[in-house]
BAMARVEX-768967 format. One record per residue (C-alpha): x, y, z. Coordinates in steps of 0.5 Angstrom, whole numbers. Example, Ala and Ser with C-alpha at 12.3 -4.5 7.8 and 13.67 -1.06 7.14 Angstrom:
2
TORTOR     c1     c2     c3
TORTOR     25     -9     16
TORTOR     27     -2     14
end
This chain:
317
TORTOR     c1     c2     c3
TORTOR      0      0      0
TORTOR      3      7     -1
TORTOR      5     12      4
TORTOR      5     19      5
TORTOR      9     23     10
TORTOR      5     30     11
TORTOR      9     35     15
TORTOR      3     40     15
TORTOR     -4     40     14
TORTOR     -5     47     12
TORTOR      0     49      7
TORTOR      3     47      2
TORTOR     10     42      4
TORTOR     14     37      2
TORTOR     12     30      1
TORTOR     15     23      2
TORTOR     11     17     -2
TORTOR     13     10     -1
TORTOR     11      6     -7
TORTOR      6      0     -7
TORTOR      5     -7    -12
TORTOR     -1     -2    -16
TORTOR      5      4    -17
TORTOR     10     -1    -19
TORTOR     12      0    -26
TORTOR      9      7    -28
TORTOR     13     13    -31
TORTOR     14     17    -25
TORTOR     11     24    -29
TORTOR      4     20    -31
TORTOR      4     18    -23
TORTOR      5     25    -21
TORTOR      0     28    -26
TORTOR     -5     23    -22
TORTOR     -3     25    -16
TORTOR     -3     33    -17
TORTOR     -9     33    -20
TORTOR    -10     40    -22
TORTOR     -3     42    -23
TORTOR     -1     43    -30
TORTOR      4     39    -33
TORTOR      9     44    -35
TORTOR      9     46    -27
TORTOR     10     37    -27
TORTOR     15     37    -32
TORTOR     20     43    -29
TORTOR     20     40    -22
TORTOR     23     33    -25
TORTOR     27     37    -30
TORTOR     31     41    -23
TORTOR     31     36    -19
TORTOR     26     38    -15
TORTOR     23     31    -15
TORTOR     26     25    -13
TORTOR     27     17    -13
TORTOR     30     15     -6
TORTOR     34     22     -6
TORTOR     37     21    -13
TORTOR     35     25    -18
TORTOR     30     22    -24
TORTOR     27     23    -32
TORTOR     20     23    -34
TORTOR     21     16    -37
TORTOR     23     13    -30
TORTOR     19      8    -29
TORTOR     18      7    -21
TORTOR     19      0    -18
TORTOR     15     -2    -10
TORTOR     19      0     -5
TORTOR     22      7     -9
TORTOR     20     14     -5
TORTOR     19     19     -9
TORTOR     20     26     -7
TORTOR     15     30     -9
TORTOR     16     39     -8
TORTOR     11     43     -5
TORTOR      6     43     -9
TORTOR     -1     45     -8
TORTOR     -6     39     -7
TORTOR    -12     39     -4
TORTOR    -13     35      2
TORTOR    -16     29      4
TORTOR    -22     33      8
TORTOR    -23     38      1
TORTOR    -30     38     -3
TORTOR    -28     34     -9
TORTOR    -28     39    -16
TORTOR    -30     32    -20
TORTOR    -38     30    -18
TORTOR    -37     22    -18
TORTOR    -42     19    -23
TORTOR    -45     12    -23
TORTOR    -45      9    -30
TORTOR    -49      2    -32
TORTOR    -43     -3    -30
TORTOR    -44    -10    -35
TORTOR    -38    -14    -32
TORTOR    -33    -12    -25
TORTOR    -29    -16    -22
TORTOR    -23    -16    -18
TORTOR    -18    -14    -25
TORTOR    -22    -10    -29
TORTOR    -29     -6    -29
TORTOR    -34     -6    -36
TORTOR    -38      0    -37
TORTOR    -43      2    -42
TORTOR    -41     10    -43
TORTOR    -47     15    -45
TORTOR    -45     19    -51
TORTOR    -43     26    -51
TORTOR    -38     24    -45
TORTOR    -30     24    -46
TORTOR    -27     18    -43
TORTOR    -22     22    -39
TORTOR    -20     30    -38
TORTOR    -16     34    -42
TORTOR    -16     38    -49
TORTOR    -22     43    -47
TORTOR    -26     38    -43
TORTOR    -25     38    -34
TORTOR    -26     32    -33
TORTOR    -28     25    -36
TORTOR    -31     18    -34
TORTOR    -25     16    -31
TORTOR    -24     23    -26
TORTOR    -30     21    -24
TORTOR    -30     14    -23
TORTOR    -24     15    -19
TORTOR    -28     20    -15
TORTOR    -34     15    -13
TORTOR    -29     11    -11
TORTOR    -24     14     -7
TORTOR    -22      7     -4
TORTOR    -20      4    -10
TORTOR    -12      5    -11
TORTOR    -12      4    -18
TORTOR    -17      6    -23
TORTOR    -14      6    -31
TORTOR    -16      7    -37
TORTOR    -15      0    -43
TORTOR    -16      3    -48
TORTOR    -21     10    -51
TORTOR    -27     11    -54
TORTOR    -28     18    -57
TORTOR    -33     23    -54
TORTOR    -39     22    -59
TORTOR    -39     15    -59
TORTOR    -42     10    -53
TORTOR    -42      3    -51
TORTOR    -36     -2    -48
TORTOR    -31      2    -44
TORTOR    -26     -2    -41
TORTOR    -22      0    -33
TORTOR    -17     -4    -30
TORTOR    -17     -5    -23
TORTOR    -11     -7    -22
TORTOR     -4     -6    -26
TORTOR     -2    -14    -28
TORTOR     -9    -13    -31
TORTOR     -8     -6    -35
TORTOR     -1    -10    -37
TORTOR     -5    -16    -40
TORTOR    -10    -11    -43
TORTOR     -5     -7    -47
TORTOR     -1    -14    -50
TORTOR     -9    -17    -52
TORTOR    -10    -11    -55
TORTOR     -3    -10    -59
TORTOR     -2    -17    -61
TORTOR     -9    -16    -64
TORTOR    -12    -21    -59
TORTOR    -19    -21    -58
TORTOR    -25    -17    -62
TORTOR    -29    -10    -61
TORTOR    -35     -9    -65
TORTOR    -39     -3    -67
TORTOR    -47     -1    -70
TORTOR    -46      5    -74
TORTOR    -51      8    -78
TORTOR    -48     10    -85
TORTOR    -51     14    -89
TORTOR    -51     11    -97
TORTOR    -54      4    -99
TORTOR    -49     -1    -96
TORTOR    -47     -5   -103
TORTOR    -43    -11    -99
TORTOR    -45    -17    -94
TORTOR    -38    -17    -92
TORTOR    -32    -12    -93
TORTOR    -25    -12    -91
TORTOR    -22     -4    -90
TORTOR    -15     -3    -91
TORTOR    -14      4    -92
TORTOR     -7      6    -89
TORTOR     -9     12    -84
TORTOR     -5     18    -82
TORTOR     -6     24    -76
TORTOR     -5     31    -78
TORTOR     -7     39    -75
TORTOR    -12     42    -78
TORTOR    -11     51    -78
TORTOR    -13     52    -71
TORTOR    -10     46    -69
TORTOR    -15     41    -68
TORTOR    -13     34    -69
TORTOR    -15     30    -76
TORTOR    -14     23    -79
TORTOR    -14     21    -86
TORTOR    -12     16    -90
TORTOR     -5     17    -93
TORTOR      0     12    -95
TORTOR      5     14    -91
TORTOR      0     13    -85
TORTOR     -1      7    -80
TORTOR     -3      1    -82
TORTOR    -11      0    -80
TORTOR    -16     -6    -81
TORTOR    -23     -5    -81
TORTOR    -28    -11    -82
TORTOR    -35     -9    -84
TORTOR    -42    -13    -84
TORTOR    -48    -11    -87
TORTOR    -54    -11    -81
TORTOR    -60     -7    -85
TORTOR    -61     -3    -90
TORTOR    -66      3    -89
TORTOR    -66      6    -96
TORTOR    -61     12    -97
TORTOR    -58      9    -90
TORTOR    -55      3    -88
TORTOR    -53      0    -81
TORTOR    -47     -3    -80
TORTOR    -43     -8    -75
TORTOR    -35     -6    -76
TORTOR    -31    -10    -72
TORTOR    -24     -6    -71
TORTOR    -17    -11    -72
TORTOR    -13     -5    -70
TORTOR    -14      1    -66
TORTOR    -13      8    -70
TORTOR    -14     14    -67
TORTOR    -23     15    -71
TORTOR    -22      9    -75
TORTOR    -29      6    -76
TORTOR    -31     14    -77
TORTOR    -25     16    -83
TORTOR    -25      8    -87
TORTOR    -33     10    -87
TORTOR    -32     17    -89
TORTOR    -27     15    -94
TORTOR    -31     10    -98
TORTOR    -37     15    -99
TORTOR    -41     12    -93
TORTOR    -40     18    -87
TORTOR    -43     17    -80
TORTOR    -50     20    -78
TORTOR    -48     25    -74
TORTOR    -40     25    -75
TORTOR    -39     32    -74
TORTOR    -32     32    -76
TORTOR    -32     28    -82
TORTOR    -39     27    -85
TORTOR    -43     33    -89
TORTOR    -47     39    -85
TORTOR    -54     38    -88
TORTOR    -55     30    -85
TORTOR    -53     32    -78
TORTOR    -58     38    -79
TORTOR    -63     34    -82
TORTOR    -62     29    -76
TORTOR    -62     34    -71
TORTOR    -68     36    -74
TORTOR    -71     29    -72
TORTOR    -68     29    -64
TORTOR    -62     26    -66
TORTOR    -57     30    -63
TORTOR    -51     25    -63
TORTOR    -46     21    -68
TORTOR    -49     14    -68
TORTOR    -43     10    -67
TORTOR    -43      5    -61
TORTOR    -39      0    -58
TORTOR    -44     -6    -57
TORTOR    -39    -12    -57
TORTOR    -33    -15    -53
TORTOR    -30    -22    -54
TORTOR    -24    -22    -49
TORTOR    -20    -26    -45
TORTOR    -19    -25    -38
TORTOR    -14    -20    -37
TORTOR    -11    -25    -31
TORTOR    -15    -31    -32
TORTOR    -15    -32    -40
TORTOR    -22    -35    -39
TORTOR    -26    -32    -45
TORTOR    -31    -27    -44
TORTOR    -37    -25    -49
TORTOR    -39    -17    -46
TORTOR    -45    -13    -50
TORTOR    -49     -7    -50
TORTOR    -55     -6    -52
TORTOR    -56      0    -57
TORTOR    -59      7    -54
TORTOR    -66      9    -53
TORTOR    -64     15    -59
TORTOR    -60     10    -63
TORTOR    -67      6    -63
TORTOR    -72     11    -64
TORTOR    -68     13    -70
TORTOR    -68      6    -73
TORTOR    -75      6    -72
TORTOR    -77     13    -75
TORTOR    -72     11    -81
TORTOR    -76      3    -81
TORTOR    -83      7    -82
TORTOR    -80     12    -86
TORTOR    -76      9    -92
end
């Protein structure tokens, strides 16, 4: 279990905290921004940078990678203290598998997975906040803002490990319900498109496909066609930034309601119809066990918007 020494409560003061078996194996500038949350990671990186954070008193890189037993020095920083109303409001979100190792949960859309780029706070914040005895809470993976369904944590660090190899070694399947707009031609399509990241003038973050880019692999099945729209099962075989949304989008089938890479006029006309969403949903994981390997097969039923659109599109072709 980690420990801290506090030598005062009331002001900022140096602090000594001992690493523990959940800590061990982290970067010490990712373990500092969990537990200066608040402080910006300029201020983070210049206390390493001088010395002012420190590894059984010697002097670190941000790439030091804590081991159990190491104590870490950490400056006077201001952090809130244990009695201090939280800035993150914890939420509860439905749960479709927890155990000891990992926690699945069904992510509404329009929730940001976690803090950052414009956002306060996301899913894990305040997953951390409604469970302030849990040591360790981490993401396995992402889900963009706008698209819902399976969101996988990890409880424990051997746990979170086990999940990254899974996903890198391309173990395990992660299938979507997206509604395209166009008539879908083929049952079954493999994409292959090669997929680059670039800036846009303001500086937003874009993916396209360009030779020079990644290697992506999508798997397409038709569910059903509604006239000019088709729904579609896409199952993800690598995990590129808005994979499933470019390889659509590329191929002339864009994503209802995809602000991003699909045309102004259908998301207004969606809108118009009370679907203020992208229809992109995370609804099944076929997954080893992080810890055991026993097989699990998790899913997530479609959203009620996700549903009341199907419905309007059915009675109206």
């Amino acid at each position: 279990m980690r420990k801290t020494v506090i030598a005062k409560d009331d002001i900022p003061s140096v602090r000594f905290v001992e690493i523990g078996d959940e800590q061990a194996g982290q970067r010490i500038d990712n373990f500092l921004l969990r537990l200066c949350k608040g402080v910006p990671k300029s201020h983070l990186y210049k206390a390493i940078r001088s010395g002012e954070v420190r590894v059984n008193k010697g002097r670190i890189s941000a790439e030091y990678r804590l081991e159990r037993g190491d104590t870490v020095r950490v400056p006077p920083i201001r952090l809130p203290r244990p009695d201090e109303a939280r800035s993150v409001p914890p939420a509860v979100f439905p749960i479709v598998f927890e155990d000891e190792a990992m926690i699945v949960v069904n992510k509404p859309a329009g929730l940001a997975v976690h803090g950052g780029s414009g956002v306060s706070f996301g899913v894990i914040e305040q997953l951390r906040a409604a469970h302030p005895e849990a040591p360790f809470l981490e993401l396995a993976h992402r889900l963009d803002r706008e698209t819902s369904g399976l969101l996988i944590i990890a409880k424990k660090r051997k746990a979170l490990l086990g999940l990254h190899d899974m996903m890198r070694e391309g173990g395990g399947r992660k299938h979507y319900h997206a509604l395209v707009v166009g008539d879908w031609v083929n049952d079954r399509q493999h994409m292959r498109q090669p997929l680059l990241k670039w800036l846009t003038a303001s500086g937003e973050r874009r993916v396209k496909v360009d030779a020079q880019g990644k290697a992506a692999h999508t798997i397409i099945t038709l569910q059903k066609r509604y006239g000019r729209y088709s729904l579609l099962d896409a199952e993800l075989r690598t995990g590129r930034t808005h994979q499933i949304r470019v390889h659509l989008a590329s191929s002339g089938y864009p994503i209802v309601g995809d602000d991003k890479y699909g045309p102004d006029e259908v998301r207004a006309h969606f809108a118009r119809l009370g679907f203020n969403r992208m229809f992109l949903h995370a609804h099944r994981l076929e997954i080893p066990h992080p810890l055991t390997q026993a097989p699990l097969v998790l899913t997530a039923e479609l959203p009620p918007a996700c549903v009341n659109i199907l419905d309007y599109l059915e009675q109206h072709p």
